[in-house]
PDB file of N, H, CA, C and O in Angstrom:
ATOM      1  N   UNK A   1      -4.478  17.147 -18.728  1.00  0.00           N
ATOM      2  CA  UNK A   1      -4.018  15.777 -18.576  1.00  0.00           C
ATOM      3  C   UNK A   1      -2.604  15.743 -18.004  1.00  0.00           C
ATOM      4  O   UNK A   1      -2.353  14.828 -17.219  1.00  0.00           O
ATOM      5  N   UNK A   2      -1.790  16.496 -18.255  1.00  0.00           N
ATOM      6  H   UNK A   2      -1.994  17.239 -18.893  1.00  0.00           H
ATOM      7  CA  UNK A   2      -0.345  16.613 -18.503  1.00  0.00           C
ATOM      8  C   UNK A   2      -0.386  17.130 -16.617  1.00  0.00           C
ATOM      9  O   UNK A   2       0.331  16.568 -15.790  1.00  0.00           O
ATOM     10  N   UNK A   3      -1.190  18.066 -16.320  1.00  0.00           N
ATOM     11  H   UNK A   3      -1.773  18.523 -16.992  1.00  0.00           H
ATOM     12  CA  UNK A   3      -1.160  18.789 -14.573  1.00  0.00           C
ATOM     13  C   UNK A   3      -1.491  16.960 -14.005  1.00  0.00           C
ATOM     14  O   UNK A   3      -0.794  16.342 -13.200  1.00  0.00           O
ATOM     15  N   UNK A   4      -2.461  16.557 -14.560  1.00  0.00           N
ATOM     16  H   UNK A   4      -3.026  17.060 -15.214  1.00  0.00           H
ATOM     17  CA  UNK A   4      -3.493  15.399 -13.536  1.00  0.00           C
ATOM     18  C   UNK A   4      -2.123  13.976 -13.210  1.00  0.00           C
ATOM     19  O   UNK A   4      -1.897  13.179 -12.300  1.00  0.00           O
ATOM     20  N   UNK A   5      -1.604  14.259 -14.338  1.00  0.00           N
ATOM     21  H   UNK A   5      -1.788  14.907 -15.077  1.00  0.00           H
ATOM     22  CA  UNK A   5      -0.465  13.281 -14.275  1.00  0.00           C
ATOM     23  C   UNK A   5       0.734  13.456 -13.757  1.00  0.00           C
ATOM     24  O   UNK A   5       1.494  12.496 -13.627  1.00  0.00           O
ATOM     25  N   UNK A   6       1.100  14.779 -13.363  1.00  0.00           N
ATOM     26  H   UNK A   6       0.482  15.558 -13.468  1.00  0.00           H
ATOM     27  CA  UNK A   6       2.105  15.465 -12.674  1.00  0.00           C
ATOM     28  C   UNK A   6       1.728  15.371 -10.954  1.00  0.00           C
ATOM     29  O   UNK A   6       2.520  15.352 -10.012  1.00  0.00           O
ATOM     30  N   UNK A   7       0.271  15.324 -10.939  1.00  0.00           N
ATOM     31  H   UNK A   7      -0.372  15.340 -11.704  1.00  0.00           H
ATOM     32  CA  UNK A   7      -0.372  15.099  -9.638  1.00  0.00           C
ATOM     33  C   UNK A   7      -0.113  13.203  -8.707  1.00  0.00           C
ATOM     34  O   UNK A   7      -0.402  12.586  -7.682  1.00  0.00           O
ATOM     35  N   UNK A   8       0.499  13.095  -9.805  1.00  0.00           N
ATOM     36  H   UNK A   8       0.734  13.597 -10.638  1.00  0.00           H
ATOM     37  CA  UNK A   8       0.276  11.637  -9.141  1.00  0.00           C
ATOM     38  C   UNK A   8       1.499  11.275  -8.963  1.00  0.00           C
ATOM     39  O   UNK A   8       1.785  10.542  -8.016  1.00  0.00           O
ATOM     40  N   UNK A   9       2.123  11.571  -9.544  1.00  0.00           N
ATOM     41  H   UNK A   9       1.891  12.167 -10.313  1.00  0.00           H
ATOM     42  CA  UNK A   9       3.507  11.314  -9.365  1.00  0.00           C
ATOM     43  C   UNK A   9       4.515  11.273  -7.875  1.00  0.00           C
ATOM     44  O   UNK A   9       4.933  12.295  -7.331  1.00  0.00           O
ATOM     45  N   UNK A  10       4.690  10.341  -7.550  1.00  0.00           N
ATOM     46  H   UNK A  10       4.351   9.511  -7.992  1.00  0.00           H
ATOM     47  CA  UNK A  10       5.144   9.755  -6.113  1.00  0.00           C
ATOM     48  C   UNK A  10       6.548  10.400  -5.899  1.00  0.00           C
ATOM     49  O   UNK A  10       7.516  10.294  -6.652  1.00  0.00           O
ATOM     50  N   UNK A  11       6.458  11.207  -4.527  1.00  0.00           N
ATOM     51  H   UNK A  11       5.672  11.293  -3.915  1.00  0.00           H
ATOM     52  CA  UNK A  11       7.601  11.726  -4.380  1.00  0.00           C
ATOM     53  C   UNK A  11       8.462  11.627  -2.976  1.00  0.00           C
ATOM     54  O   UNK A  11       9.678  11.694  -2.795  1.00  0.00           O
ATOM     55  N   UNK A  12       7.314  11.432  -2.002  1.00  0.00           N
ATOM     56  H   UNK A  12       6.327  11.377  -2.149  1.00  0.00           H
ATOM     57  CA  UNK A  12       7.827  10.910  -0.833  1.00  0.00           C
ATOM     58  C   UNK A  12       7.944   9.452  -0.832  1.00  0.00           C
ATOM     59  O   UNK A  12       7.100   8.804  -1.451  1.00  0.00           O
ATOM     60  N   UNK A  13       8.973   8.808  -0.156  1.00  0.00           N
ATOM     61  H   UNK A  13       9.658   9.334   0.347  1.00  0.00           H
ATOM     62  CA  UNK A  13       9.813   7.713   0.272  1.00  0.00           C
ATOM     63  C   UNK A  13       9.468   7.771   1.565  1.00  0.00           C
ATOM     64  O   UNK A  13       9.504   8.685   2.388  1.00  0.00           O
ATOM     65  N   UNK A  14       9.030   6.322   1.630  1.00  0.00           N
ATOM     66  H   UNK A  14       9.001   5.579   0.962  1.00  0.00           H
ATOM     67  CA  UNK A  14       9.253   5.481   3.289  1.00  0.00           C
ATOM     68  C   UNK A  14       9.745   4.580   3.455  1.00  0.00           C
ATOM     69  O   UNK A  14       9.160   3.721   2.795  1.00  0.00           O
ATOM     70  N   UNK A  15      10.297   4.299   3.816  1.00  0.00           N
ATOM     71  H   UNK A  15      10.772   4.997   4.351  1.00  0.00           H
ATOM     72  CA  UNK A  15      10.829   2.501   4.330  1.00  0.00           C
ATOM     73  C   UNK A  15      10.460   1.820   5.713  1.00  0.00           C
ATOM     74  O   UNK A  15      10.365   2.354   6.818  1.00  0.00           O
ATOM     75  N   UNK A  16      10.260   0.362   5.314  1.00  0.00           N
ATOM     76  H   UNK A  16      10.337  -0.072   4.416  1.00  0.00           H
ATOM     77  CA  UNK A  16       9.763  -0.628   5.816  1.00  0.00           C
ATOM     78  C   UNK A  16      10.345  -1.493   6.533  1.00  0.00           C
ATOM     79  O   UNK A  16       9.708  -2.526   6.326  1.00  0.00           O
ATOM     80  N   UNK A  17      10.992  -1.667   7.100  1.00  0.00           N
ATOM     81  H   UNK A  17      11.509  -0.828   7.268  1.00  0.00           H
ATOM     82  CA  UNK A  17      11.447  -3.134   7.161  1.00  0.00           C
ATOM     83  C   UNK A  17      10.545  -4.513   8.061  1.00  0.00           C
ATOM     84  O   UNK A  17       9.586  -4.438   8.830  1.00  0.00           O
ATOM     85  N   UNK A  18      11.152  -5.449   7.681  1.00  0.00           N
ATOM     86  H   UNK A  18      11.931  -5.510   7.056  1.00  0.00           H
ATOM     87  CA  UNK A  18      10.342  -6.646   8.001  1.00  0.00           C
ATOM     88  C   UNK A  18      11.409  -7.845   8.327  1.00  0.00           C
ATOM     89  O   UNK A  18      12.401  -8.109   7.649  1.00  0.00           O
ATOM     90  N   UNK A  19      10.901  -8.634   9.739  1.00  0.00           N
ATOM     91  H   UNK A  19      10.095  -8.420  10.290  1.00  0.00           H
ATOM     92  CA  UNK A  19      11.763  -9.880  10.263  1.00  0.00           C
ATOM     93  C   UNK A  19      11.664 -10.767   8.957  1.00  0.00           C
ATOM     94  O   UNK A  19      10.903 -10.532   8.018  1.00  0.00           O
ATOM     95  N   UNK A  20      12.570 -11.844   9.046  1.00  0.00           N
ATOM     96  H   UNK A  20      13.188 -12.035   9.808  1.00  0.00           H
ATOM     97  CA  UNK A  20      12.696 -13.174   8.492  1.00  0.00           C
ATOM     98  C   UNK A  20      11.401 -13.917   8.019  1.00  0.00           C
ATOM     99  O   UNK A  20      11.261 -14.177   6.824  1.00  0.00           O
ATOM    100  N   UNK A  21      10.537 -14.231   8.863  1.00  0.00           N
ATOM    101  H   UNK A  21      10.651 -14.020   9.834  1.00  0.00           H
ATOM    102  CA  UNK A  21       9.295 -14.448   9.071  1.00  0.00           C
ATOM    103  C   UNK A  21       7.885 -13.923   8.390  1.00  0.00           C
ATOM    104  O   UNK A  21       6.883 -14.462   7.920  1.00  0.00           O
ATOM    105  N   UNK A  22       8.323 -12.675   8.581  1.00  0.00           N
ATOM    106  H   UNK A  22       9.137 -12.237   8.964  1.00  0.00           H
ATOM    107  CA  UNK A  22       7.208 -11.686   7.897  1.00  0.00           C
ATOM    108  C   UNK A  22       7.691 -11.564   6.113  1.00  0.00           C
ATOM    109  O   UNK A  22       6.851 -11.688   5.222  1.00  0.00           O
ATOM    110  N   UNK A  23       9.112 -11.315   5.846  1.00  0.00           N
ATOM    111  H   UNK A  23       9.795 -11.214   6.570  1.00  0.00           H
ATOM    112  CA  UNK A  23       9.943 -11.610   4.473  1.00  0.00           C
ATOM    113  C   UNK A  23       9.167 -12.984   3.574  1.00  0.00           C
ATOM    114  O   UNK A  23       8.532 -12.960   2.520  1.00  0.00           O
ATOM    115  N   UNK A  24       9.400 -13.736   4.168  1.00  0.00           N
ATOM    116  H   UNK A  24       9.916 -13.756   5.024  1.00  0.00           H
ATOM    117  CA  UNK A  24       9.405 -15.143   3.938  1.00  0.00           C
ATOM    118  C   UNK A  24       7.477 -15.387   3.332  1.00  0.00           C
ATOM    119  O   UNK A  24       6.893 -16.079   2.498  1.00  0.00           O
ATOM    120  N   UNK A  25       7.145 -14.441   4.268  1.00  0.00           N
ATOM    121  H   UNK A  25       7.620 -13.879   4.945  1.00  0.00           H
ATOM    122  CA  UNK A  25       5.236 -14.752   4.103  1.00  0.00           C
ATOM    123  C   UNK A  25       5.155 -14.267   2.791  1.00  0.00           C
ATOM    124  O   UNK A  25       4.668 -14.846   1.820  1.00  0.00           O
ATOM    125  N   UNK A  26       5.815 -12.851   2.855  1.00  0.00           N
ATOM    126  H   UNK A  26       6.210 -12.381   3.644  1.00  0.00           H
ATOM    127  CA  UNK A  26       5.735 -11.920   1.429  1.00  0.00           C
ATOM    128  C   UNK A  26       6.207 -12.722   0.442  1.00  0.00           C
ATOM    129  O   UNK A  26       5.459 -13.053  -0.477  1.00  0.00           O
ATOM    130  N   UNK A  27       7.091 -13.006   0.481  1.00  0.00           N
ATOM    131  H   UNK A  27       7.699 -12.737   1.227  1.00  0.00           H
ATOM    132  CA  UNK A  27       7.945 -13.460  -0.710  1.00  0.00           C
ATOM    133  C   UNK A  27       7.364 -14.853  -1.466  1.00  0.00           C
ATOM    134  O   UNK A  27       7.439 -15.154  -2.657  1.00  0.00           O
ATOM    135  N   UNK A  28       6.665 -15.703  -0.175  1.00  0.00           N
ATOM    136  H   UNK A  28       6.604 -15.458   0.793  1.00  0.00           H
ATOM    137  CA  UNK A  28       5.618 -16.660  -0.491  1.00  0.00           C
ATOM    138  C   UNK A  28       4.532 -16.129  -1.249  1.00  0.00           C
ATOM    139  O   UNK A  28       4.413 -16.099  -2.474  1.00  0.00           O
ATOM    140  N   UNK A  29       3.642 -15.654  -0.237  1.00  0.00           N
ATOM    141  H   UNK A  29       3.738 -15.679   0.758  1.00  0.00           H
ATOM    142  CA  UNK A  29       2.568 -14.560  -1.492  1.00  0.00           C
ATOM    143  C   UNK A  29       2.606 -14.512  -2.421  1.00  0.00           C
ATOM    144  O   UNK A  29       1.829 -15.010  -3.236  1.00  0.00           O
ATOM    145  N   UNK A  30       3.917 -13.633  -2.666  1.00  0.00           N
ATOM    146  H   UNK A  30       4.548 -13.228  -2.004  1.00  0.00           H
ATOM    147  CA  UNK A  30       4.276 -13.052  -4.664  1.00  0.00           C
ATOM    148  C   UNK A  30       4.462 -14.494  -5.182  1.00  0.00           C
ATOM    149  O   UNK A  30       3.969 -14.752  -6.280  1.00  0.00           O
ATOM    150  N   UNK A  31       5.106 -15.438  -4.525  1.00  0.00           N
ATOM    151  H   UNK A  31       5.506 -15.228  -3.633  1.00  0.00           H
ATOM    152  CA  UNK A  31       5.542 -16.172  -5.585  1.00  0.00           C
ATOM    153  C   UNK A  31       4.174 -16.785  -6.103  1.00  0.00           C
ATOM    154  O   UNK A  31       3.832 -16.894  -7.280  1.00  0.00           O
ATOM    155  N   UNK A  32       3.313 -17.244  -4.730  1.00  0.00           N
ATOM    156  H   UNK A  32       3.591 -17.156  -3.773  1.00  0.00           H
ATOM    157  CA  UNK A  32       2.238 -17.327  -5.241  1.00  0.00           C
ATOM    158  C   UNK A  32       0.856 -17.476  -5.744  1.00  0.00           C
ATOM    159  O   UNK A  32      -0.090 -18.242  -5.932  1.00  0.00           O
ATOM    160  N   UNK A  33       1.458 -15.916  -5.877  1.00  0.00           N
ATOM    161  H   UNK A  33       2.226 -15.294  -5.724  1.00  0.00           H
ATOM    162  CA  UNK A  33      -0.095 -15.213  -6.612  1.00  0.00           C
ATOM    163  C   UNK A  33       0.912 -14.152  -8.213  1.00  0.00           C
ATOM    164  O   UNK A  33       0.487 -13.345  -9.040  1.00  0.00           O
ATOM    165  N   UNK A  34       2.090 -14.653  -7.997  1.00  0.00           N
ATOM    166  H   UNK A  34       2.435 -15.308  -7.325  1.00  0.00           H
ATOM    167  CA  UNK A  34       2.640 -14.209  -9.619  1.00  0.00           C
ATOM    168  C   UNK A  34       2.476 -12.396  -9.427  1.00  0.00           C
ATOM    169  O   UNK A  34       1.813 -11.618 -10.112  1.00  0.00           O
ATOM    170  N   UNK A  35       3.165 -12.181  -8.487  1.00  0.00           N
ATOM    171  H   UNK A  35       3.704 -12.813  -7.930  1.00  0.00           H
ATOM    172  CA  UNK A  35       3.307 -10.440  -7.615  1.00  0.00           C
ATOM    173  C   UNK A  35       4.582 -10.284  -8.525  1.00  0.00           C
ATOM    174  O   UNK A  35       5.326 -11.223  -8.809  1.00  0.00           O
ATOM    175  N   UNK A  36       4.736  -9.048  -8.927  1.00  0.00           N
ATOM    176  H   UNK A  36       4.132  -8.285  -8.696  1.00  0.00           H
ATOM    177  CA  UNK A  36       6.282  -9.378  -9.409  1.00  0.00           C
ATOM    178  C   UNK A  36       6.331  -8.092  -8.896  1.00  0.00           C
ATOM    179  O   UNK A  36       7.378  -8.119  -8.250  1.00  0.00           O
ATOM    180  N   UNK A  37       5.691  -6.584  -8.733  1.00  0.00           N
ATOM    181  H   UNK A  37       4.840  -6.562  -9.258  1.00  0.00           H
ATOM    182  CA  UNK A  37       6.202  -5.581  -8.151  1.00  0.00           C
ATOM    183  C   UNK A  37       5.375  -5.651  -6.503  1.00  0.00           C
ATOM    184  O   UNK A  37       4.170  -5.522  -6.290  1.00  0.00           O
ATOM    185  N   UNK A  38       6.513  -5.904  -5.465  1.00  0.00           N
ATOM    186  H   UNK A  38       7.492  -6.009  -5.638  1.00  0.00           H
ATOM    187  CA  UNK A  38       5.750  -5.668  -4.188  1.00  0.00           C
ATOM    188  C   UNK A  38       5.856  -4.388  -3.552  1.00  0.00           C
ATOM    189  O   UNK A  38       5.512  -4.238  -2.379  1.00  0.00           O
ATOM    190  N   UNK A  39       6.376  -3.324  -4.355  1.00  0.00           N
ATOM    191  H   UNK A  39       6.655  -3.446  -5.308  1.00  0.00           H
ATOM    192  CA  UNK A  39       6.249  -2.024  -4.004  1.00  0.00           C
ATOM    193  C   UNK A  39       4.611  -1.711  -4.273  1.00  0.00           C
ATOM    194  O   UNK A  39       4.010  -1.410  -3.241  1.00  0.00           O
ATOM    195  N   UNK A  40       3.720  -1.739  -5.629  1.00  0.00           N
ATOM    196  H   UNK A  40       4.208  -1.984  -6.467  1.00  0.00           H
ATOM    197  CA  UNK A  40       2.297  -1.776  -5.641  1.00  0.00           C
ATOM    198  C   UNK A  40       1.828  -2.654  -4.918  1.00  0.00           C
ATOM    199  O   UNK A  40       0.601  -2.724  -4.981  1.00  0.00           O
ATOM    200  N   UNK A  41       2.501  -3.631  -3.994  1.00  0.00           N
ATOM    201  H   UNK A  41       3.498  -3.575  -3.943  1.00  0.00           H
ATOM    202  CA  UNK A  41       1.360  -4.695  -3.318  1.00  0.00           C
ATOM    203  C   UNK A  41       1.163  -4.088  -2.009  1.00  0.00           C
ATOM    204  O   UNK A  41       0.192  -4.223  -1.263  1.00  0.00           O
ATOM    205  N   UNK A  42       2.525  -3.204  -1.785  1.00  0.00           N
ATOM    206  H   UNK A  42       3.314  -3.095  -2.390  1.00  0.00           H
ATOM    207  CA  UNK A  42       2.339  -2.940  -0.408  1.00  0.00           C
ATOM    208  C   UNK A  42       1.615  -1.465  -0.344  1.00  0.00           C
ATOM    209  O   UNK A  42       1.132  -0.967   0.673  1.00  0.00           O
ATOM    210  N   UNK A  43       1.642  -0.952  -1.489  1.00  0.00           N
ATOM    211  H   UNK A  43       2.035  -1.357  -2.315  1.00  0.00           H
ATOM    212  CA  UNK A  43       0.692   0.654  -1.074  1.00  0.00           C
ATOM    213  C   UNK A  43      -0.530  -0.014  -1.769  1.00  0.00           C
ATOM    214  O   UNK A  43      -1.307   0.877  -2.111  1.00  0.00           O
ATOM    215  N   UNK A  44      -1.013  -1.306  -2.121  1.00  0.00           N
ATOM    216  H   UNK A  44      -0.382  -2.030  -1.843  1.00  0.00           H
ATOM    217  CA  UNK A  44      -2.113  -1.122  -2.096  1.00  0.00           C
ATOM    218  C   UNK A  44      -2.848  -1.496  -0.986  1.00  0.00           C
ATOM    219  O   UNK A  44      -3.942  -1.071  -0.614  1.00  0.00           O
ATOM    220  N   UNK A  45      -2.020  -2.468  -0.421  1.00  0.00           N
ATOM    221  H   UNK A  45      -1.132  -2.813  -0.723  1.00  0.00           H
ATOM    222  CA  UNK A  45      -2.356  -3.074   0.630  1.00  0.00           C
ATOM    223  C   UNK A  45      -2.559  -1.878   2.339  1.00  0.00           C
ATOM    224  O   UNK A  45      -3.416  -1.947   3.219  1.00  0.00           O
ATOM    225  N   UNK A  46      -1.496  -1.015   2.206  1.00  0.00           N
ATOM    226  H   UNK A  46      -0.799  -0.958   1.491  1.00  0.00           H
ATOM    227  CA  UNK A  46      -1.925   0.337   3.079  1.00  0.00           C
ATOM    228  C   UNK A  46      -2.708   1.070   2.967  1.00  0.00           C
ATOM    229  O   UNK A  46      -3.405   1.495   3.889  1.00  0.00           O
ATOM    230  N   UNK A  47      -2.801   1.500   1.401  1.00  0.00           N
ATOM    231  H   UNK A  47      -2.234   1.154   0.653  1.00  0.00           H
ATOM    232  CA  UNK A  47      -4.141   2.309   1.431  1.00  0.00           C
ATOM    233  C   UNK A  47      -5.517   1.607   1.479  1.00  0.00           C
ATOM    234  O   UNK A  47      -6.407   2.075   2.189  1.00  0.00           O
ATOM    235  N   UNK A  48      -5.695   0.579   0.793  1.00  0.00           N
ATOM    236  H   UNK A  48      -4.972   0.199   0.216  1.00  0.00           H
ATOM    237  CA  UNK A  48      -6.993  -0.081   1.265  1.00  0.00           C
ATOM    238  C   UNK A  48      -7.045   0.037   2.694  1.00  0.00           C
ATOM    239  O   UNK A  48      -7.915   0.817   3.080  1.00  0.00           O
ATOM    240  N   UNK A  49      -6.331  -0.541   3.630  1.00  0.00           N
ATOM    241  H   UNK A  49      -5.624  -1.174   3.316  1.00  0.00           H
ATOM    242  CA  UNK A  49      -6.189  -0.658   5.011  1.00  0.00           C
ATOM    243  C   UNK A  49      -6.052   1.112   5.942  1.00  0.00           C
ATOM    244  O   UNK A  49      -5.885   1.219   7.157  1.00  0.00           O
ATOM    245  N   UNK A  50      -6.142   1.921   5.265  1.00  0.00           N
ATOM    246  H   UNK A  50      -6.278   1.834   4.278  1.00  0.00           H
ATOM    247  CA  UNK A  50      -6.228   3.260   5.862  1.00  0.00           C
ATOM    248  C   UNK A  50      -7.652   3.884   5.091  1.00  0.00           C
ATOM    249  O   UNK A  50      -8.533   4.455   5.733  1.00  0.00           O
ATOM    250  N   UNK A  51      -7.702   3.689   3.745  1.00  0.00           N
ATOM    251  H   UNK A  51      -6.986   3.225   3.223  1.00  0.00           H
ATOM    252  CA  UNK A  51      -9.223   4.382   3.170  1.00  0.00           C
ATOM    253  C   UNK A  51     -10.620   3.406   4.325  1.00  0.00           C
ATOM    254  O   UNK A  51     -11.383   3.977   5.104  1.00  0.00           O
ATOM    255  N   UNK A  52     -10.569   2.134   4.109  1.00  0.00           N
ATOM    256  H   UNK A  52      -9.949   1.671   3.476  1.00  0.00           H
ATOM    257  CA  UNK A  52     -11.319   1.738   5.058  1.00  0.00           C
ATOM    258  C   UNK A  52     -11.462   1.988   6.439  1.00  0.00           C
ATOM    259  O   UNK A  52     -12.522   2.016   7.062  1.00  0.00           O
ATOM    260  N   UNK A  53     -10.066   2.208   6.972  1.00  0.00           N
ATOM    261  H   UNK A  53      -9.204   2.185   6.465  1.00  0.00           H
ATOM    262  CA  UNK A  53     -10.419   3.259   8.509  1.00  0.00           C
ATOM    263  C   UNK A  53     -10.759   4.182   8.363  1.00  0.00           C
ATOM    264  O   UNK A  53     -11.399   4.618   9.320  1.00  0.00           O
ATOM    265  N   UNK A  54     -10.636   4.973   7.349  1.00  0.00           N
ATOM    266  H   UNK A  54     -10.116   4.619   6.572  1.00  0.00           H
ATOM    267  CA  UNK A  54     -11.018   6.545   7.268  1.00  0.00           C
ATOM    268  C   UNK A  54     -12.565   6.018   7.627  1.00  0.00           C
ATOM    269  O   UNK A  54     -13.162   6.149   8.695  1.00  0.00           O
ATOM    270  N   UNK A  55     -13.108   5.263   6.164  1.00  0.00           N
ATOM    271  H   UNK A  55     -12.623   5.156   5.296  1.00  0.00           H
ATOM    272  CA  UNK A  55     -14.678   5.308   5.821  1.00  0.00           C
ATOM    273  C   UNK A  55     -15.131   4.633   7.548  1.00  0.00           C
ATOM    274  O   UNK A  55     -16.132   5.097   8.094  1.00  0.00           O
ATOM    275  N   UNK A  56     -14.554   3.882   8.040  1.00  0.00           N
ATOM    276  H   UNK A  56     -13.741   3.505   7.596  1.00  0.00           H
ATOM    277  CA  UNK A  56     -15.275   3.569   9.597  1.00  0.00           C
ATOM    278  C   UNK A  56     -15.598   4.276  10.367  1.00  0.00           C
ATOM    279  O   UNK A  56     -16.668   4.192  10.969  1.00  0.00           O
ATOM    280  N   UNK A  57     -14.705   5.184  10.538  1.00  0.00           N
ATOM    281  H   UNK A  57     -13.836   5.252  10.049  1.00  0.00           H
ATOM    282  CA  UNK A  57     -14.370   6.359  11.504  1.00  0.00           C
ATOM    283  C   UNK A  57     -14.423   7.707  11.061  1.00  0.00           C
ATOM    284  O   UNK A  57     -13.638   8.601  11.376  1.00  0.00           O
ATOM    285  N   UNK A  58     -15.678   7.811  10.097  1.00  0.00           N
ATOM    286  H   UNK A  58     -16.316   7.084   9.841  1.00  0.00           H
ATOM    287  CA  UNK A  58     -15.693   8.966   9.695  1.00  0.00           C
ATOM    288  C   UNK A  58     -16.166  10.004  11.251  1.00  0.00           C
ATOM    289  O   UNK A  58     -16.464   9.416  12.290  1.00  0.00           O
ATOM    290  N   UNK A  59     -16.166  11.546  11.171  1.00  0.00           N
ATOM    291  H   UNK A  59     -15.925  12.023  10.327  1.00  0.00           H
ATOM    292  CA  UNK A  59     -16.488  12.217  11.875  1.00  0.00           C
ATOM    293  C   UNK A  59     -18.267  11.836  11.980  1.00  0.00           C
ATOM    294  O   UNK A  59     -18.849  11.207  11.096  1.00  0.00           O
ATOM    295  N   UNK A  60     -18.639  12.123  12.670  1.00  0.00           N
ATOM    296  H   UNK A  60     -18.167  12.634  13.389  1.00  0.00           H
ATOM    297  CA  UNK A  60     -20.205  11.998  12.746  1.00  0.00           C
ATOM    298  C   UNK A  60     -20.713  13.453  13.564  1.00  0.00           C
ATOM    299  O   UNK A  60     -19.884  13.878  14.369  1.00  0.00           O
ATOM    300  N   UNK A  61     -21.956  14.224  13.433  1.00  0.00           N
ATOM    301  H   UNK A  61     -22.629  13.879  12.780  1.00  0.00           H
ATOM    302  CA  UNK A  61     -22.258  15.319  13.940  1.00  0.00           C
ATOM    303  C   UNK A  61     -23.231  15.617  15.372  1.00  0.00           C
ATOM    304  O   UNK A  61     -23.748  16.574  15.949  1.00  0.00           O
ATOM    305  N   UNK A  62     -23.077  13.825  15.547  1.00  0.00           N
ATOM    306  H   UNK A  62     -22.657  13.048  15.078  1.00  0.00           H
ATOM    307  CA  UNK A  62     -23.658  13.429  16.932  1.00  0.00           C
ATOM    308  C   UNK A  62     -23.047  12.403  17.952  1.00  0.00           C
ATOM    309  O   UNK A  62     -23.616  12.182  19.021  1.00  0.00           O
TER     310      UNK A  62
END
């Protein structure tokens, strides 16, 4: 349990930035839909949006 949880543990950093515009959408959003961490909104929102390209574009053997 103690390895599986050491496994998850987030260690690389990226940063984002975003215009006025795009800020403003987010910050609307959270307010509301009651978001209070938009660090989990935004990796969930990437990885959904990359696991689903994966599953589209899987390799195929033909």
């Amino acid at each position: 349990m103690e390895r599986h949880k050491a496994s998850l543990v987030r260690k690389n950093r990226q940063v984002l930035y975003f215009n006025e515009k795009e800020m403003s959408a987010i910050d609307e959003y959270c307010r509301r839909f009651k978001i209070s961490s938009k660090s989990a909104l935004y990796r969930q929102a990437i990885m959904e949006h990359i696991l689903s390209e994966l599953d589209e574009n899987h390799p195929t053997l033909f």
